[in-house]
C-alpha positions as CSV (number, residue, x, y, z in Angstrom):
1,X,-22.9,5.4,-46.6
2,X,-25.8,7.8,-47.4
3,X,-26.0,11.5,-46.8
4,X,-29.5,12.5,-46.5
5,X,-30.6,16.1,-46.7
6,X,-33.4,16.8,-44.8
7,X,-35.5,20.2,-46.0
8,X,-36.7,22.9,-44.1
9,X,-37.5,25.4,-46.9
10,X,-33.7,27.3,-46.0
11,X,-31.0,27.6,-48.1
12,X,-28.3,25.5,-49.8
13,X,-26.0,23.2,-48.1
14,X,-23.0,21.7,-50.4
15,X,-20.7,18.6,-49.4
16,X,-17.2,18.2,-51.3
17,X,-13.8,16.3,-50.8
18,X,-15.4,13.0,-49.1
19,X,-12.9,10.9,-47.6
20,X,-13.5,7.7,-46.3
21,X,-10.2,6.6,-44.4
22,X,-9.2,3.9,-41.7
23,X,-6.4,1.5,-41.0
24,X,-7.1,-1.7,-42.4
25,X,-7.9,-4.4,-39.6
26,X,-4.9,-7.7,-39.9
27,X,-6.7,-11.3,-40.9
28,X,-5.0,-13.1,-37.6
29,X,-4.1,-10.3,-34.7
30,X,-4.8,-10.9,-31.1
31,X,-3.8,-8.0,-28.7
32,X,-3.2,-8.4,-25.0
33,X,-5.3,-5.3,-23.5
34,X,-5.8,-5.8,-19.8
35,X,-3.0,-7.0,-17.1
36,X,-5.9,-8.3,-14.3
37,X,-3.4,-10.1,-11.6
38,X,-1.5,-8.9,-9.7
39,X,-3.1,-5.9,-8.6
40,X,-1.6,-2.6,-8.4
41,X,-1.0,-2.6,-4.6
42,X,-1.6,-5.7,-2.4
43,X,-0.8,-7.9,0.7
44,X,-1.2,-11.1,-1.0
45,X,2.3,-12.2,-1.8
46,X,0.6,-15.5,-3.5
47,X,-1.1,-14.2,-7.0
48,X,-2.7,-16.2,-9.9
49,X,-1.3,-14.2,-13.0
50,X,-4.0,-13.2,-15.4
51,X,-4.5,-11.4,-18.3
52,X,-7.0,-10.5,-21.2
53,X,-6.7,-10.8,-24.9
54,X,-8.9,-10.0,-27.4
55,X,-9.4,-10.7,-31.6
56,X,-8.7,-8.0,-33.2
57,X,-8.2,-9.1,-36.7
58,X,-11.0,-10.1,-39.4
59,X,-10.4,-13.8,-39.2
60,X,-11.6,-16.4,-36.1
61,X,-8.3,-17.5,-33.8
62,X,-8.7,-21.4,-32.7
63,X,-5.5,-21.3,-30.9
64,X,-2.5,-19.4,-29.0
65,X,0.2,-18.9,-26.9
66,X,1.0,-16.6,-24.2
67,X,3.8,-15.9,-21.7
68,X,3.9,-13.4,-18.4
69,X,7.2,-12.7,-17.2
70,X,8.1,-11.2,-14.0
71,X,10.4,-8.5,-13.3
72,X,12.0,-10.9,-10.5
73,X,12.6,-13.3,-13.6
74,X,9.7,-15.6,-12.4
75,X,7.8,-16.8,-15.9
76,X,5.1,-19.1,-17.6
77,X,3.6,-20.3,-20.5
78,X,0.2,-21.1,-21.8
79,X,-1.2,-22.5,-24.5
80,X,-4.7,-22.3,-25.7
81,X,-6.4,-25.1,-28.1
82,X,-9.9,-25.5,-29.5
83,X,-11.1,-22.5,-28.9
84,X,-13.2,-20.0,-31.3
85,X,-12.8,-16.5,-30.5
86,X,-14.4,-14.6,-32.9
87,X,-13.6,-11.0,-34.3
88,X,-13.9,-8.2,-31.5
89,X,-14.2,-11.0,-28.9
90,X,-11.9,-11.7,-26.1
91,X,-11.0,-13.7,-23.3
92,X,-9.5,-14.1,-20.1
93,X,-5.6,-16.4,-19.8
94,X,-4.8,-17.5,-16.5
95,X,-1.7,-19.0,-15.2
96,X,-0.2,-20.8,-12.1
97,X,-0.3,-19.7,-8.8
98,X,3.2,-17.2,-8.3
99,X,4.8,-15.9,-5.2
100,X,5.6,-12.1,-5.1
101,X,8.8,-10.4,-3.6
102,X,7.9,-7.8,-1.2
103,X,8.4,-4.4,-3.0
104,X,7.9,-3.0,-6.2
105,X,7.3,-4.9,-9.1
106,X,6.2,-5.0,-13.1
107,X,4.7,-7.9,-15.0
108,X,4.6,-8.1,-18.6
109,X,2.1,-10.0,-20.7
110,X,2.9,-11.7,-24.7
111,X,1.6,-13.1,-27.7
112,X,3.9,-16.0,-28.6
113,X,1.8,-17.5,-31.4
114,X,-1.1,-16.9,-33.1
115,X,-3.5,-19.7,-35.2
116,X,0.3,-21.6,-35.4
117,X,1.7,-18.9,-36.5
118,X,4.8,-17.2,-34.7
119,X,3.6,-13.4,-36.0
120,X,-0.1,-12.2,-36.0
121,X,-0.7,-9.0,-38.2
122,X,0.0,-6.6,-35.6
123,X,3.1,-6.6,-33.4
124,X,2.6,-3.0,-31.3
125,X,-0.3,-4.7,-29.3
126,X,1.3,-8.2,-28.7
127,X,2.5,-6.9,-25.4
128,X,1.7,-5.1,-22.2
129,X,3.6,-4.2,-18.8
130,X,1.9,-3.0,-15.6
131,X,3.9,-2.2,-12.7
132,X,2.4,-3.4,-8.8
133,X,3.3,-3.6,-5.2
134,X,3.7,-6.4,-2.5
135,X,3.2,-4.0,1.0
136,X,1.7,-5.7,4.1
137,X,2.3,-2.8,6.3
138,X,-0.4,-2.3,8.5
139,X,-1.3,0.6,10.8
140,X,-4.9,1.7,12.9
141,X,-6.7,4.8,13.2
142,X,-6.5,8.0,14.3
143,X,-3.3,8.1,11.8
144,X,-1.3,10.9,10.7
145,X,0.9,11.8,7.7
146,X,2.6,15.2,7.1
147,X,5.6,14.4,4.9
148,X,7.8,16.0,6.6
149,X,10.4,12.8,5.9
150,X,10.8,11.9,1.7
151,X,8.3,8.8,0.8
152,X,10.2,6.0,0.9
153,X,10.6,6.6,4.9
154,X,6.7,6.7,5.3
155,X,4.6,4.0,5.0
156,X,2.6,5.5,2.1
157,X,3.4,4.1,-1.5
158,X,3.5,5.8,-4.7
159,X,2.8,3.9,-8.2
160,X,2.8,5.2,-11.8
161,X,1.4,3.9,-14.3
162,X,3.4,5.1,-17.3
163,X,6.7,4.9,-15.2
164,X,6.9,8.9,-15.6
165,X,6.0,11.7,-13.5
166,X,4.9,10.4,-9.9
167,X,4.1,11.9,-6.1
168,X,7.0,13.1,-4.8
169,X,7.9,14.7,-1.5
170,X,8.9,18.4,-1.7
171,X,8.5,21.9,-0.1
172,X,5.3,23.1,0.1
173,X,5.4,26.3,1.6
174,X,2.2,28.4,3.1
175,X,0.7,25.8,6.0
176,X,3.3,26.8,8.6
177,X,3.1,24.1,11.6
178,X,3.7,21.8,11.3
179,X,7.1,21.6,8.7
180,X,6.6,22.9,5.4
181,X,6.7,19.5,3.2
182,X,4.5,17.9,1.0
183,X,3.0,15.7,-1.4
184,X,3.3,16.5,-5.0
185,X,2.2,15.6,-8.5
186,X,3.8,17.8,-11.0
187,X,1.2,17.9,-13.5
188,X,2.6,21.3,-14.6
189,X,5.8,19.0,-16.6
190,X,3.7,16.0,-17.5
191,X,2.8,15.7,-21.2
192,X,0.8,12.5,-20.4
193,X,-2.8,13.0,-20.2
194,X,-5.2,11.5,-18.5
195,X,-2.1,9.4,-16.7
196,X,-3.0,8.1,-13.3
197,X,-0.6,8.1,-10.6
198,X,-1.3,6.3,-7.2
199,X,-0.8,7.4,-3.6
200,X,-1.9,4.4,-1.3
201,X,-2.2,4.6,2.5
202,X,-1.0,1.2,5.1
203,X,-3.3,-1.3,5.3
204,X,-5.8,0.7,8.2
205,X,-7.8,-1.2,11.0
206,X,-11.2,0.5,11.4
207,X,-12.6,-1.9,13.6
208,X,-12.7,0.7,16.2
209,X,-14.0,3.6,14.6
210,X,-17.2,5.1,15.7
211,X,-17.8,7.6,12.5
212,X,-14.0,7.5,10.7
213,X,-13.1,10.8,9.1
214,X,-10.4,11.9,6.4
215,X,-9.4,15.5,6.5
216,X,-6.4,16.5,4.1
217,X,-4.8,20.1,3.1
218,X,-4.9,20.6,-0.5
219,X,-3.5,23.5,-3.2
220,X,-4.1,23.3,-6.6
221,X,-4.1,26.1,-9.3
222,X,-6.4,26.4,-11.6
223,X,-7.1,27.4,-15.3
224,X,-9.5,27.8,-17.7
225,X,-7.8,25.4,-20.5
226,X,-6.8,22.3,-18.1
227,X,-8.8,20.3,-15.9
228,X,-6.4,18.2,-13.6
229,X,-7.9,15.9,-11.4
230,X,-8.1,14.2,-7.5
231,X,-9.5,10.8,-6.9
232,X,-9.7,9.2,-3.4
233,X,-10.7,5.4,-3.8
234,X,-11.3,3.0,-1.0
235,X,-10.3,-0.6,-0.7
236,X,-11.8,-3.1,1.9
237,X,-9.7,-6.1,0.5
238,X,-5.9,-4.7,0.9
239,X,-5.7,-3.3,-2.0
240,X,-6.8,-5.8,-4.8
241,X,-10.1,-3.8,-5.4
242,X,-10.8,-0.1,-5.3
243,X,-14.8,-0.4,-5.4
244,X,-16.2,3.1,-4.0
245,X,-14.9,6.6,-4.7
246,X,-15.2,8.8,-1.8
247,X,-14.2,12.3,-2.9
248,X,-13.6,13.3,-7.0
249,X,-12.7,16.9,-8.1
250,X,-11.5,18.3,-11.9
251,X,-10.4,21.6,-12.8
252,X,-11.7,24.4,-11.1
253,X,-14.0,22.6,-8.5
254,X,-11.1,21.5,-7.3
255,X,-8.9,24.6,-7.4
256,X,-7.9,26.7,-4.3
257,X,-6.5,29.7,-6.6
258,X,-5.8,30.5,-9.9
259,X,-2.5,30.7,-11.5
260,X,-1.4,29.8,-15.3
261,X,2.4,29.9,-14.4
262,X,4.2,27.1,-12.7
263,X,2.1,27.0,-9.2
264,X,4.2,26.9,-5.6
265,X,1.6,27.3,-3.2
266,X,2.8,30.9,-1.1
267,X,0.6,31.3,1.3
268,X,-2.5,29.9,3.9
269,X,-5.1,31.2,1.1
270,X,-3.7,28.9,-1.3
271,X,-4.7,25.5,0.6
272,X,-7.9,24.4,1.7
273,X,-8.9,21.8,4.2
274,X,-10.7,18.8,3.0
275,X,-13.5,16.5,5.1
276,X,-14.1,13.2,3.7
277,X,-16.5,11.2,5.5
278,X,-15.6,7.4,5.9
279,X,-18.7,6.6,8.3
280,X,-19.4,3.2,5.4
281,X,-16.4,1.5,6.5
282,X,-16.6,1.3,10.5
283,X,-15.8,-2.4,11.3
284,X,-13.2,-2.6,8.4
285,X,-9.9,-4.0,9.5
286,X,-8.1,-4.1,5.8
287,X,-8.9,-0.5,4.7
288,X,-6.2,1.2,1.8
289,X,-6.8,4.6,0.7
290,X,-5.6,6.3,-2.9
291,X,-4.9,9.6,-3.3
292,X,-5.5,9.3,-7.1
293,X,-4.0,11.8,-10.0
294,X,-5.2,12.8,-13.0
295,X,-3.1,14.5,-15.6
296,X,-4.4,16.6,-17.9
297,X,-1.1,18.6,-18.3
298,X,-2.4,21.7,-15.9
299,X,-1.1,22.9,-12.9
300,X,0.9,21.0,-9.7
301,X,-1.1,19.4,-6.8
302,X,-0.4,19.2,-3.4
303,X,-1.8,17.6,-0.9
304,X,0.0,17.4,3.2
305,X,-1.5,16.5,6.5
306,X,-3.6,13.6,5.9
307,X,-5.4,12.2,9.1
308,X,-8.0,9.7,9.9
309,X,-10.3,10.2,12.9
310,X,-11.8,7.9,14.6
311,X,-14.5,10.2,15.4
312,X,-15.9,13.1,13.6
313,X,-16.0,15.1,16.4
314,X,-12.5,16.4,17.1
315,X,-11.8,18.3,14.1
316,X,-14.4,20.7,13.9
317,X,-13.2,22.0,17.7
318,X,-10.2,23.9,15.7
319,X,-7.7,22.7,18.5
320,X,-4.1,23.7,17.6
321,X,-1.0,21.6,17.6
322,X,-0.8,19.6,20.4
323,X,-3.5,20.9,22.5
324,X,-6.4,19.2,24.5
325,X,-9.8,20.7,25.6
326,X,-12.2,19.5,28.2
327,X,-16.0,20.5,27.1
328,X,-18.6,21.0,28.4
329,X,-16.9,23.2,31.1
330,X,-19.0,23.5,33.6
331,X,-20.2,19.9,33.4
332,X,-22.5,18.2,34.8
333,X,-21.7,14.0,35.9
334,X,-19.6,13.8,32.8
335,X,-17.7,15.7,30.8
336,X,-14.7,15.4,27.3
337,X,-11.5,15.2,26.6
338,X,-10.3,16.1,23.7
339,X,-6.5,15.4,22.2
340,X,-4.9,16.8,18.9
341,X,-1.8,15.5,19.3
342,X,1.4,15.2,16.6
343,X,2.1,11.9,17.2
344,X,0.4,9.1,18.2
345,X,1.4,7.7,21.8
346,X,0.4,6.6,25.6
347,X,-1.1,9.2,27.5
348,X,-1.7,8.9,31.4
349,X,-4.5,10.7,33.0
350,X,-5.5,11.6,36.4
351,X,-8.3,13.6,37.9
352,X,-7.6,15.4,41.2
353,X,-10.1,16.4,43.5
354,X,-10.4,20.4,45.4
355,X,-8.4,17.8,48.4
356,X,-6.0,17.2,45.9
357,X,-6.9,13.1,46.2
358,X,-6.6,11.3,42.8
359,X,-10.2,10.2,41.8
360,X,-9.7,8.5,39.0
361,X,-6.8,7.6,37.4
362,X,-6.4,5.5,33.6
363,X,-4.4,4.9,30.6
364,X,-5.0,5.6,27.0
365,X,-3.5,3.8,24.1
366,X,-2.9,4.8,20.8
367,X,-3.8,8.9,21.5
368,X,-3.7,11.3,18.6
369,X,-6.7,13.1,18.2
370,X,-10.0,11.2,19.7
371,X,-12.7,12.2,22.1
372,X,-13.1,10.3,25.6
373,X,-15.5,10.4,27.8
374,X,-14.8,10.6,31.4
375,X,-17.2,10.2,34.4
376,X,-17.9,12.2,37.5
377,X,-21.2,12.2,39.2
378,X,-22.3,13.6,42.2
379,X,-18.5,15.6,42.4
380,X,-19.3,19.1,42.5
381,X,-16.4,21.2,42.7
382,X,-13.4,22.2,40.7
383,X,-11.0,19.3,39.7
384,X,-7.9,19.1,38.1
385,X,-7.0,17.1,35.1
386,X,-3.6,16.3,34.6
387,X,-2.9,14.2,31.3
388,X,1.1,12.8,30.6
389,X,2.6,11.4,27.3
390,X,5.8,10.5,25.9
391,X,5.9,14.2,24.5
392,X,3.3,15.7,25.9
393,X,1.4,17.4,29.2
394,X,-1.0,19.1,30.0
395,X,-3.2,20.1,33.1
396,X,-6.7,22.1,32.9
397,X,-9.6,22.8,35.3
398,X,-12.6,21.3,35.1
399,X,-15.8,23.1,37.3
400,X,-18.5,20.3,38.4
401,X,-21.9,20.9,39.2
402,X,-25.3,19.3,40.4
């Protein structure tokens, strides 16, 4: 190790009280440091159980032994012969095909034997546990969540990774309609930084989607020495790979106030509506969303009223609670309708002539908050549109011209 002074014609610079400290490396230590199956959420109840290791001792390993064991009590062995896996080098162990239980789960990965030897140099990194979930539930869009029920009743999922703090269900006071629950991480107790803790949608069919959207309501309160985080991550498999991030916010771009005390969000200035724009995964019939976390021991996080449109469209009309609009009104051969609706459900429609004659009459499935187009040329006049679901109905004018 050299120090080199470089001179610029300055002044003095002195050095003193070099220390030169580490933690010496074992000759034989092999670490398990990745859990790779199973995934954290999936729909595949039939995994191959896989796991890395790497050398992180002085000498070369030429052989070992490795276990998984399940928490279900499911188990296996391998061992590994004629093999050299150098210092700093590691490789992959897999095992034999395993069926999951539906649910939660944790697999844990360990070194049994090292170069022949029962013990390596280092026993801390010998093993490693990673909690997943089996879920096949499977749902389409438009789709809506307001917590208004505690998680286990929804068909969202949370997973932590450290088994500590996780999304919870709670009040969440300052939305108003509808309820006044929400999702919550509780960064504001959680001495784990940079812990990541998963809230996955359903599986989601967006095979009929013409532009899917994702609008959410968030709070979050920032500060100047924290920067807590939000990921949203898309799967197209089901849930065994997260390979695009769609929205990512830390600290105060992501903040709706500011607040250094525990935050409870008190009011409609402390959430913000989010748009997310899902337009790169129409035709995608094994969609999972995560609502990601990351700790950085800040403030609490909220998130309620997540939906997915089908269309980007009805959103940005600002309809209330189960409400529909007809636009463009006056029309001219054709005209909109337009549903924000609380639940999702059947909705029979009819358009009545000035004669009061039904001229068109149709059913809709799956309504919640889409656009349809509806068809009336060469019908001048004012007509009637009566639409009927299992909770809601509605009539409104609608003036024809030519």
């Amino acid at each position: 190790i050299a120090f080199i002074g470089i001179n610029d014609f300055g002044n003095n610079l002195y050095l003193d009280d070099v220390n030169i400290t580490g933690t010496q490396r074992p000759p034989i230590d092999l670490a398990v440091t990745t859990i790779i199956s199973p995934n954290l959420v999936s729909c595949q109840a039939v995994v191959v159980p896989q796991f890395r290791v790497q050398n992180t001792g002085i000498n070369t390993i030429s052989n070992f032994q490795v276990a998984y064991e399940l928490s279900s009590g499911e188990s296996g062995v391998v061992t590994v012969n004629s093999l050299t896996l150098g210092p700093n080098q590691s490789t992959s162990v897999t095992f034999l095909p395993q069926t999951l239980e539906t649910g939660v789960g944790e697999i844990t990965a360990s070194i049994l034997a090292v170069n022949g030897l029962p013990n390596d140099g280092n026993l801390e990194n010998n093993s490693l546990s990673a909690p997943y979930i089996l879920d096949g539930q499977f749902d389409i869009i438009p789709k809506i969540e307001t917590f208004e029920t505690s998680l286990a009743e929804t068909d969202w999922l949370k997973l932590s990774l450290d088994e500590g703090i996780a999304w919870e269900v709670i009040a969440a006071p300052g939305l108003g309609s509808p309820g006044n629950q929400g999702a919550v991480i509780n960064f504001f107790s959680y001495p784990e930084k940079g812990a990541k803790d998963y809230l996955v949608s359903p599986v989601l069919d967006f095979s009929r989607a013409t532009s899917p959207t994702l609008t959410f309501d968030l709070a979050y309160a920032g500060g100047d020495n924290f920067s807590d985080g939000l990921e949203i991550l898309v799967s197209t498999d089901c849930g065994d790979n997260y390979s695009q991030t769609v929205f990512s916010g830390f600290g105060q771009e992501l903040a709706t106030t500011q607040q250094t005390t525990e935050f409870v969000p008190s009011g409609t200035s402390d959430w913000e509506k989010v748009t997310v724009d899902l337009s790169s995964f129409i035709g995608q019939r094994n969609v999972r969303i995560a609502f990601v976390g990351v700790n950085d021991f800040g403030n609490n996080l909220y998130l309620d009223n997540i939906e997915f449109f089908t269309s980007s469209s009805t959103f940005s009309l600002g309809l209330g609670e189960d409400e529909l609009i007809l636009f463009p009104n006056p029309a001219e051969d054709e005209f909109n309708i337009t549903f924000n609706l609380n639940e999702r459900q059947q909705m029979a429609v009819r358009v009545i002539d000035p004669l009061g004659r039904v001229v068109q009459s149709f059913q809709l499935n799956d309504v919640l908050n889409q656009t349809y187009q509806v068809e009336l040329p060469n019908s001048a006049g004012v007509y009637i549109l009566q639409a009927v679901g299992a909770s809601f109905q509605e009539t409104r004018r609608i003036i024809m011209t030519q």
